[in-house]
C-alpha positions in Angstrom: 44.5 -13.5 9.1 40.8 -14.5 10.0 39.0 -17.1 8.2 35.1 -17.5 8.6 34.0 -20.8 7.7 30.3 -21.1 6.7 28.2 -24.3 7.4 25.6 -25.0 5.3 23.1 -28.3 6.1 22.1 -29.8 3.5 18.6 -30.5 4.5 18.5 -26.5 4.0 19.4 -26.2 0.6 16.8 -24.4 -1.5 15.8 -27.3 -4.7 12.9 -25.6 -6.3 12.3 -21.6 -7.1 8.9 -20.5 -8.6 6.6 -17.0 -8.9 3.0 -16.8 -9.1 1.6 -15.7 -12.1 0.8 -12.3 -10.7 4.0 -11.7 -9.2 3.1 -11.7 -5.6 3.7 -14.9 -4.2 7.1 -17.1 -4.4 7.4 -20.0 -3.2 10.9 -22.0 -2.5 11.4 -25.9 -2.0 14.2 -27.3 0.1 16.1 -30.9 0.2 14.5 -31.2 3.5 10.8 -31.5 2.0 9.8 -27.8 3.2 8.1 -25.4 1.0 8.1 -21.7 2.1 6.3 -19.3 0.6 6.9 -15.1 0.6 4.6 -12.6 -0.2 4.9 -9.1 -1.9 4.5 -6.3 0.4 5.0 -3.3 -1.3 1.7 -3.2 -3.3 -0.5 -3.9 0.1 -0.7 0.0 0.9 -2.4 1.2 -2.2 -4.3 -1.7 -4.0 -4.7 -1.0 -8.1 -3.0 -1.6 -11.2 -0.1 0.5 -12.1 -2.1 3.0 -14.0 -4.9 3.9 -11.3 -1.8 4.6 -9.2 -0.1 6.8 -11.4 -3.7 8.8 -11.5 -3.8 9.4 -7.9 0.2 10.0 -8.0 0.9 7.0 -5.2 4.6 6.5 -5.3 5.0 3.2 -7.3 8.1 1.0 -5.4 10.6 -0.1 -8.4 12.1 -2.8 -6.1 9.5 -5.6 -5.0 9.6 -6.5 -1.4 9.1 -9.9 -0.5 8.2 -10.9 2.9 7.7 -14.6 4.8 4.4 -15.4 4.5 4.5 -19.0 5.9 5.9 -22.7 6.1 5.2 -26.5 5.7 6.4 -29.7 5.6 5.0 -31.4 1.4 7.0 -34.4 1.7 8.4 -36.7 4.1 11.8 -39.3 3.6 9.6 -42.5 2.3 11.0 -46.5 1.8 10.1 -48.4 -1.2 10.2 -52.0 0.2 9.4 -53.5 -3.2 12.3 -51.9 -4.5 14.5 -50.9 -1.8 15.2 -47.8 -2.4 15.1 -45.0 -0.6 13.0 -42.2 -1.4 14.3 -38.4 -0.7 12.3 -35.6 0.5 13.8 -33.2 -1.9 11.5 -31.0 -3.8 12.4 -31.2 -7.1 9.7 -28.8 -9.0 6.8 -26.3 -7.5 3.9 -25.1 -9.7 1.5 -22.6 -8.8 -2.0 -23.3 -9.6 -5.6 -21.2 -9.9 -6.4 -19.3 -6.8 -9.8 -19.6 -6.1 -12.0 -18.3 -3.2 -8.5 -16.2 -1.5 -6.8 -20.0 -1.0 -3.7 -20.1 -2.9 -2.9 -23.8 -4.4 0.4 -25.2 -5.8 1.7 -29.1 -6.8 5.0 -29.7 -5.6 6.9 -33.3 -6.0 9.9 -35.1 -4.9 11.0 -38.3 -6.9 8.4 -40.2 -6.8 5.2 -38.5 -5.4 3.7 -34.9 -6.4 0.9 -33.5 -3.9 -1.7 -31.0 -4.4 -1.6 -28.3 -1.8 -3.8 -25.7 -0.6 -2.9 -22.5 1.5 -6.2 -20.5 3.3 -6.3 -17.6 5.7 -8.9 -19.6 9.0 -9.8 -17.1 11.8 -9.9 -18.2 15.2 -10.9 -17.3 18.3 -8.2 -17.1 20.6 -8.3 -15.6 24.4 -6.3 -13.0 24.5 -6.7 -11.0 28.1 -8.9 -11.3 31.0 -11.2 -8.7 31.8 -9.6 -7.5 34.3 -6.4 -7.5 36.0 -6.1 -10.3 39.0 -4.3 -8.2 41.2 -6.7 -5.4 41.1 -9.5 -7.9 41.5 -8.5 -8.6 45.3 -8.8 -5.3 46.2 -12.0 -4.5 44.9 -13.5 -7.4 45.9 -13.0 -6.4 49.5 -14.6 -2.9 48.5 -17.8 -4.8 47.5 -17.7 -7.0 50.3 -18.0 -4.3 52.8 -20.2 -2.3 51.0 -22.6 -5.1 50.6 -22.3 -6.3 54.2 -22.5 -2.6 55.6 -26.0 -3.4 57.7 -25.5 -6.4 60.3 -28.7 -6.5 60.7 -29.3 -7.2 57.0 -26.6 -9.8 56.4 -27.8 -13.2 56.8 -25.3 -16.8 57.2 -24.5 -17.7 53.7 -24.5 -14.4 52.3 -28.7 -13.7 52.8 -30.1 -10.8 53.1 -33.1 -9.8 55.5 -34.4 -7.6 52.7 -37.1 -8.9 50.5 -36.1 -7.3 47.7 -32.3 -9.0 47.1 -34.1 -12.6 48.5 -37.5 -13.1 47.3 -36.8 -15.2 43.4 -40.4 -12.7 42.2 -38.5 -9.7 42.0 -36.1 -9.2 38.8 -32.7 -10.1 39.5 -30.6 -7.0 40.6 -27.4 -6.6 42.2 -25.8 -5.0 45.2 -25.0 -1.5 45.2 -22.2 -1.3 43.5 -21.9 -4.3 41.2 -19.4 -7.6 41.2 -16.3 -6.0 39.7 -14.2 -9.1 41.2 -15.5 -11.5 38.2 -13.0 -12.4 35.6 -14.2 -13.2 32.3 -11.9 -14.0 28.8 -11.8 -11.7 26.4 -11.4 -13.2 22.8 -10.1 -11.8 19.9 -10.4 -13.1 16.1 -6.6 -14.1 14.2 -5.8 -15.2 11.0 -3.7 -17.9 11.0 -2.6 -19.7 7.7 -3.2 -23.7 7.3 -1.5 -25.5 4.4 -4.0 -28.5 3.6 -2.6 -31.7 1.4 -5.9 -32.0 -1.2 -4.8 -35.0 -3.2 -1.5 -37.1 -3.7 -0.8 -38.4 -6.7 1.4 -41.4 -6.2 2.6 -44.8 -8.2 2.6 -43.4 -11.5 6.2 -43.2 -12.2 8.8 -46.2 -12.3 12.0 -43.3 -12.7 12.7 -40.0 -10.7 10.3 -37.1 -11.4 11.9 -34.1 -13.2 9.2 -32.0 -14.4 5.9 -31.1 -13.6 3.7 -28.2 -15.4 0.2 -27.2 -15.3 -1.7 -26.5 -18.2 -3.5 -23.3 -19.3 -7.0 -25.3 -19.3 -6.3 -25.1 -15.3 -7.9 -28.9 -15.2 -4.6 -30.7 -15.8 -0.9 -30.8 -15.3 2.0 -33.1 -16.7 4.6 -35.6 -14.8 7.7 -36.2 -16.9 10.5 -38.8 -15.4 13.2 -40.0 -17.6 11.2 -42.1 -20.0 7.6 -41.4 -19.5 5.2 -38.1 -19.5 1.8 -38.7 -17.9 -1.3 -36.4 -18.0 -3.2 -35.7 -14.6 -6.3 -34.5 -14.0 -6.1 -32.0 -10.9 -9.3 -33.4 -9.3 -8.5 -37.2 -9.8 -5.6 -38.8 -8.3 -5.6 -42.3 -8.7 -5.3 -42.2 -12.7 -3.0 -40.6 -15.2 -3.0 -40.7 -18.8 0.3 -42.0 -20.5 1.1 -39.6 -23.2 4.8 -40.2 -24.2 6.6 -42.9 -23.7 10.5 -43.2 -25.2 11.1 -47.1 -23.4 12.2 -49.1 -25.9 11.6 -52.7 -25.7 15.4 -53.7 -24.9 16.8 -51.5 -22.6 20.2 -51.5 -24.2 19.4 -49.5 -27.6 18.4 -46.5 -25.1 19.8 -43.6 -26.7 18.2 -40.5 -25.1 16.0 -39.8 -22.1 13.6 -36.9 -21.2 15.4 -34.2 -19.1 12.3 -31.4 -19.1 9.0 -31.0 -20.1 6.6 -28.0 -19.9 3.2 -27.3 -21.6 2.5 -24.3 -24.1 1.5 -21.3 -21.8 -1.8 -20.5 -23.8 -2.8 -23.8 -26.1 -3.6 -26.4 -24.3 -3.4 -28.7 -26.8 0.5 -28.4 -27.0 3.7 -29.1 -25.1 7.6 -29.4 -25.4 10.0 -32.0 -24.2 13.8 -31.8 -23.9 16.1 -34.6 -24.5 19.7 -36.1 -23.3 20.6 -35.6 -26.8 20.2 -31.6 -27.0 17.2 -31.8 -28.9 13.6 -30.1 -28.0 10.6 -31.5 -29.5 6.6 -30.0 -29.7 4.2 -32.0 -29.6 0.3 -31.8 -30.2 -2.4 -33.7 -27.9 -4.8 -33.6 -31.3 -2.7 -35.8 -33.5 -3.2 -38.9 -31.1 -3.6 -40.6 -27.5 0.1 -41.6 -27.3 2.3 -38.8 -29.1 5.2 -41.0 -30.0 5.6 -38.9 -33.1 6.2 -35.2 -32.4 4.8 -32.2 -34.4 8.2 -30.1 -34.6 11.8 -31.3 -33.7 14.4 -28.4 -32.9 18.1 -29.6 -32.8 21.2 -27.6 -34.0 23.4 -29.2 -36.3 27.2 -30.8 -34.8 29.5 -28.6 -36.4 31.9 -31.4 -38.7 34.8 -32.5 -36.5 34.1 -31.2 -33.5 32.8 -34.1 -32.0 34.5 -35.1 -29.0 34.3 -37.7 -25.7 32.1 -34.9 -24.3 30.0 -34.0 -26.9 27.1 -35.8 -25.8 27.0 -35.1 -22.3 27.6 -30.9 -22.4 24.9 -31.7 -25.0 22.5 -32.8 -22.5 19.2 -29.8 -22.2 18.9 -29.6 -18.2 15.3 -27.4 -18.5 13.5 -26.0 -21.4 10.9 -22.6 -20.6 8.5 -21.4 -22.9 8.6 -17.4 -23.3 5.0 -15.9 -22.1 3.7 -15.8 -25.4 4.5 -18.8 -26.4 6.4 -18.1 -29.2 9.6 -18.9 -28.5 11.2 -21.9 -26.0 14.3 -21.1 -24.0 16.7 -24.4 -23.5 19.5 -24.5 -21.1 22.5 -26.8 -21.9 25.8 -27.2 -20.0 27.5 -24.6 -22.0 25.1 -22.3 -23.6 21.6 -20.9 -23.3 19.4 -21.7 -26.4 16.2 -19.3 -28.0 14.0 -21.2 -30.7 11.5 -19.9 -32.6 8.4 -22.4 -32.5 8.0 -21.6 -35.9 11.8 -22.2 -37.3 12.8 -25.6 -36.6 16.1 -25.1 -38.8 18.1 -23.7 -35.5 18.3 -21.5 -33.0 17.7 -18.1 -33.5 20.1 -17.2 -30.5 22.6 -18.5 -28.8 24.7 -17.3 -25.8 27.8 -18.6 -24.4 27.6 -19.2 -20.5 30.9 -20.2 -19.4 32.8 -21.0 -22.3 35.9 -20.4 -19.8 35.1 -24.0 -18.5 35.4 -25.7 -21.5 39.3 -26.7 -21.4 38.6 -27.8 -17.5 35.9 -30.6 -19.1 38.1 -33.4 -17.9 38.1 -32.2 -14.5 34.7 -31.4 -14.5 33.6 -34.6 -15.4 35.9 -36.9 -12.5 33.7 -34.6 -9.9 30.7 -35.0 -11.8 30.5 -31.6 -12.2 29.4 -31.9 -15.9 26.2 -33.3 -14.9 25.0 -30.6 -12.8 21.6 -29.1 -14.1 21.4 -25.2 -14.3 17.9 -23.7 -14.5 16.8 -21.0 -17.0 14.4 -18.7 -17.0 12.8 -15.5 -19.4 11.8 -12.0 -18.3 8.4 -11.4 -18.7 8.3 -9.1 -22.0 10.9 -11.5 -23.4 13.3 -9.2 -24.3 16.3 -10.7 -21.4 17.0 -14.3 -20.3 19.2 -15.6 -17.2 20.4 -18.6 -16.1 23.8 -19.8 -13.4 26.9 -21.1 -13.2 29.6 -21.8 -10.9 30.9 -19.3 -7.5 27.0 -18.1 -7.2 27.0 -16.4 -10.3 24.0 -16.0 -13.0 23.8 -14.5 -16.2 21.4 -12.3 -17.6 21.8 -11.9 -21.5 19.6 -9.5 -24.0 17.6 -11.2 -26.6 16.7 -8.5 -29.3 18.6 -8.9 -32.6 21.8 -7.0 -32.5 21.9 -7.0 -28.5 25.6 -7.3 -27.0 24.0 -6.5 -23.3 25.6 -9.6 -21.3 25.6 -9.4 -17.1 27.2 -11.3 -14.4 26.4 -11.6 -10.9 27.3 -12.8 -8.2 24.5 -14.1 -5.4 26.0 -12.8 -2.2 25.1 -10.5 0.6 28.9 -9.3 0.5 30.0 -9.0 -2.7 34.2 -9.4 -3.1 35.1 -10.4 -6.7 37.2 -8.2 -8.5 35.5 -6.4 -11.4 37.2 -6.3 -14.5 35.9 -4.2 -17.4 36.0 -5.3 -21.4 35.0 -2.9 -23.8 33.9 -5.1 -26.6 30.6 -6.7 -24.2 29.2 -3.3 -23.1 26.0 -3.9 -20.9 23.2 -2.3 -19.3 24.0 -0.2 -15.9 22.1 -2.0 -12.7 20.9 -0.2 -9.9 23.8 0.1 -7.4 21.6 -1.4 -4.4 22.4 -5.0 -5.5 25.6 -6.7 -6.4 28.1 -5.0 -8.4 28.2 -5.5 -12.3 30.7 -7.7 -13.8 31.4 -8.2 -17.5 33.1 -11.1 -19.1 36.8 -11.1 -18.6 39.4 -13.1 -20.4 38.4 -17.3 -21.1 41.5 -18.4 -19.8 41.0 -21.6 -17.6 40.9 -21.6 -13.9 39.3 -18.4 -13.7 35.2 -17.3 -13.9 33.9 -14.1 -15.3 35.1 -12.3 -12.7 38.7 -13.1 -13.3 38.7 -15.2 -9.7 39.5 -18.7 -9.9 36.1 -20.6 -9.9 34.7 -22.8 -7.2 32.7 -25.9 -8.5 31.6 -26.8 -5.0 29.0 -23.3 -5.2 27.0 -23.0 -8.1 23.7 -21.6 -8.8 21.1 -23.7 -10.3 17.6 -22.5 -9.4 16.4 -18.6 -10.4 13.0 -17.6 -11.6 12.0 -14.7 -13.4 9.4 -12.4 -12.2 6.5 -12.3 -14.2 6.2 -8.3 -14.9 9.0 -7.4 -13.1 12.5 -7.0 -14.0 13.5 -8.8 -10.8 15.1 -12.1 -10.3 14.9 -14.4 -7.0 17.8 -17.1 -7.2 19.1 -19.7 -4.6 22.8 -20.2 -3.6 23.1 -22.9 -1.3 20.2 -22.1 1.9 20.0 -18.5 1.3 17.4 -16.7 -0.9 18.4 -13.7 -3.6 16.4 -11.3 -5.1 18.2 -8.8 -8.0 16.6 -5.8 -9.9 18.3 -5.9 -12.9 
């Protein structure tokens, strides 16, 4: 038997997934402090919305291809010698900004310090050949030589000539018969190169680890959330922020809850949502005051009577809230299930969709390895109709949202797909294209076994994944390696 044993270094570990708003960019964050970015190649070749292509009948790809567009370092391991502590150079969140002039622009923060970035094609002049070849150069040079220097008694000492017309400075300069093909001369040539430019830092605003950032539709702003405090930037100034929640209570020791998300309203700028420790998500409205201690809307589902266990709380705990595109409903991730809330019913969700409910007799396990705290991304399509989000061995699952909808997917993030597939008819789902992992449905929650009927492996799980925006494609991160699914 051959085993193959896989290193994986940490500092290569994908943190932080996010697309563009077009689609055509996607940038990734590592635990080293690198942020790469890939472009989309397979619109390049005939530029025009979907429509004008159909028109001229230009094959329209139904995959997106994503190539490696280029690389950086954003942040750098730092020491807090007030504190002493040390600060990682993990990237914990990436937002894309407003392109402007071709540059591309994006915030990206660790724990402590989020940094403005901006991405521009420079040409420069670079020599990339002589004019002619050295070795051919010798040998014509003794060509000219002899050609020149044919007449003795025209040659002078010093290389003169007795002929007026190649010494006398009144004459317009000429040259021998022949020319001076022995000179070498560069010969440029123009390349694009990309520069990634740091345009502000925004720094000392936050006395706990940053979890969130999120820019606002206005394109002027963005917010910080850590676990007590949500501060309002201004893209252009860095050395203030704007305090807009705060959850610190005066004695530390009646802290119940702290903020584990926070992202603004995708079209009013006037509005964002928080998530809390507790399982509740509440909207809040910039209008109604400076400091928005109270909120507008509070959406929390009601504890089922004597259920309430030591874990309650904790698998309680919203890792990451997203708001659908148009803003009408907010997607909220918990340990055990994926949540969708209408903004405009506060009395519960109007979905709810089990994740790995297989897990939940291994809870005491779970939580001696800590396990129980991991947080698991979500993430919407961009017509709203499917969600996704991860769990443990590299799998993610991609529910439907319409009323009615059974359509429920696993897969598995791997190049090599080996998990048996086992087959339930009362979850029927979609068919996928065959050109990405195979389709599994959920199997049997009996613990110590996944979806998949394979005994799960808490050491690989999938927590980042990103929807993109028009596309029914997914890009998700399993340890260093990079994913993307049409599903």
């Amino acid at each position: 038997m051959m085993y193959v044993f896989v290193f994986v270094i940490a500092v290569d570990i994908i943190s932080a997934i996010e697309f563009d708003k077009t689609g055509d960019h996607l940038a990734t964050g590592d635990r080293g402090g690198r942020v790469v970015l890939f472009e989309r190649t397979d619109t390049k070749e005939h530029v025009g919305s979907r429509r004008e292509l159909e028109r001229v009948d230009y094959p329209v790809s139904r995959h997106p291809e994503f190539r490696y567009k280029t690389e950086f370092q954003s942040h750098e391991p730092e020491f807090d010698y007030l504190k002493s502590l040390e600060i990682e150079e993990k990237i914990n969140k990436i937002r894309w900004c407003q392109t402007a002039n071709g540059a591309l622009f994006l915030l990206s923060t660790n724990d402590k310090t989020i940094k403005y970035w901006k991405i521009q094609e420079k040409k420069v002049k670079k020599i990339s050949e002589m004019n002619i070849d050295p070795s051919k150069a010798a040998g014509n040079g003794s060509v000219t030589s002899s050609s020149v220097c044919s007449s003795p008694n025209q040659c002078l000492a010093n290389g003169g000539y007795g002929d007026k017309s190649y010494s006398s400075l009144g004459n317009d300069l000429s040259f021998p018969p022949g020319g001076i093909p022995s000179l070498r001369l560069p010969v440029t040539s123009n390349e694009t190169s990309l520069v990634a430019r740091c345009r502000r830092v925004y720094a000392h605003a936050h006395d706990y680890h940053i979890n969130s950032i999120s820019n606002n539709s206005d394109g002027e702003t963005f917010i910080s959330a850590d676990d007590l405090r949500i501060n309002l930037w201004n893209l252009e100034i860095s050395n203030q922020s704007f305090n807009i929640v705060d959850v610190k209570p005066t004695n530390m020791e009646d802290l119940t809850e702290v903020i584990t998300s926070a992202e603004f309203h995708p079209t009013h700028c006037n509005m964002l949502a928080y998530s809390s420790s507790k399982g509740s998500v509440r909207l809040i409205d910039l209008r109604q005051s400076a400091l928005c201690d109270s909120h507008s809307k509070l959406f929390e589902e009601q504890e089922a009577p004597g259920s309430r266990s030591f874990f309650t709380e904790i698998i309680a705990s919203i890792s990451d809230i997203k708001f659908a595109k148009n803003g009408r409903y907010i997607l909220s991730r918990d340990y055990m299930t994926l949540k969708l809330w209408d903004i405009n019913m506060d009395s519960g969700p109007v979905s709810t969709f089990q994740v790995h409910e297989y897990l939940r007799p291994k809870l005491c396990d779970l939580y001696e390895n800590d396990s129980i705290f991991d947080k698991f991304e979500c993430c919407l399509s961009g017509d709203g109709m499917r969600v996704a989000t991860g769990s443990y061995s590299n799998l993610f699952r991609v529910f439907g949202c319409p009323p009615g909808s059974t359509e429920a997917i696993t897969l598995e993030a791997s190049k090599n797909p080996m998990r048996r597939q086992v087959q339930t008819p009362s979850r029927p789902s979609r068919s996928v294209s065959s050109s990405i992992t195979r389709v599994v449905r959920r199997g049997a929650d009996s613990a110590g076994v996944d979806a998949n009927g394979n005994s799960f492996d808490f050491t690989t799980k999938l927590l980042h994944l990103a929807w993109h925006p028009t596309e029914n494609s997914i890009a998700c991160a399993a340890a260093n390696s990079l994913y993307m699914y049409y599903v």
